[in-house]
C-alpha positions in Angstrom: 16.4 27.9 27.9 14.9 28.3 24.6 16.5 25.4 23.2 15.0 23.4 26.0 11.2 25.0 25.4 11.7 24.1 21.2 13.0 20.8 22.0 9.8 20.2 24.6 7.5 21.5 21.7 9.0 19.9 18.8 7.0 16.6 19.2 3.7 18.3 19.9 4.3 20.4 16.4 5.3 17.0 14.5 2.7 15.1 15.6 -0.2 17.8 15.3 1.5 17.8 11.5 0.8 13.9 10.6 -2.5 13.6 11.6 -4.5 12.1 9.1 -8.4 13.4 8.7 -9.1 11.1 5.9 -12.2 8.7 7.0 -11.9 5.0 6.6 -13.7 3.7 3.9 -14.8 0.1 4.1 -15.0 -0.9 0.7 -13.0 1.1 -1.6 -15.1 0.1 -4.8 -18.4 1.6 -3.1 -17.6 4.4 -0.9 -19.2 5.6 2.2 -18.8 8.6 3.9 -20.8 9.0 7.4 -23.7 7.2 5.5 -23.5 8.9 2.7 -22.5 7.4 -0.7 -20.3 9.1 -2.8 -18.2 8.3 -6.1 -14.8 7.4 -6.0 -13.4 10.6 -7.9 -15.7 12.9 -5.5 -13.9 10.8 -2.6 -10.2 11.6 -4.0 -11.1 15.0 -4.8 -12.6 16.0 -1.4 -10.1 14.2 1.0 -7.1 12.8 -0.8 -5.8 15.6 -2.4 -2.1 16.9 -1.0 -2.3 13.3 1.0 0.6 11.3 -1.1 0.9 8.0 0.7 -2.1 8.0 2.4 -3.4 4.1 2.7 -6.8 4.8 2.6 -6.3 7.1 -0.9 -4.2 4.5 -2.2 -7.0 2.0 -1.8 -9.5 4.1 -3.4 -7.6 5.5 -6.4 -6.3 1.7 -7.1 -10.1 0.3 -6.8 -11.4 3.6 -9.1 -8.6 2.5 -11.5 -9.8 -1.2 -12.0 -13.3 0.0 -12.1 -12.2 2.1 -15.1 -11.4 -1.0 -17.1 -14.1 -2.9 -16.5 -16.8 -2.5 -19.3 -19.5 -4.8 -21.4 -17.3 -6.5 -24.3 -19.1 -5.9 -27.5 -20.3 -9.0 -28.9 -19.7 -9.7 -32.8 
């Protein structure tokens, strides 16, 4: 019987364990929140941390990274 009840909750437990609360973020070089503007790094650090594989982070942290390089070329 108690196999039966941990085998009936198993799926609930896995499934409550995946969900993902990190908000979709439409463009991932200028990041909105709920209508409110925030930096890359304050996006990562707020929602992305402990999220490893997470597409949305991904996204982010790959856009914050070519940001980084981007920068006025000093002229000679």
């Amino acid at each position: 019987m108690k196999k039966i009840i941990v085998l009936a909750l198993l799926p609930i437990v896995l499934l409550t364990a995946c969900s993902d609360d990190v908000p979709k973020v439409d463009d991932p070089h200028n990041v909105v929140v709920d209508g409110q503007k925030m930096t890359q790094a304050d996006f990562l650090q707020k929602y992305c941390i402990s999220r490893a594989g997470n597409e949305t982070c991904d996204k982010v942290k790959n856009a914050m990274d070519k940001d980084a390089t981007k920068g006025v070329i000093p002229r000679f």
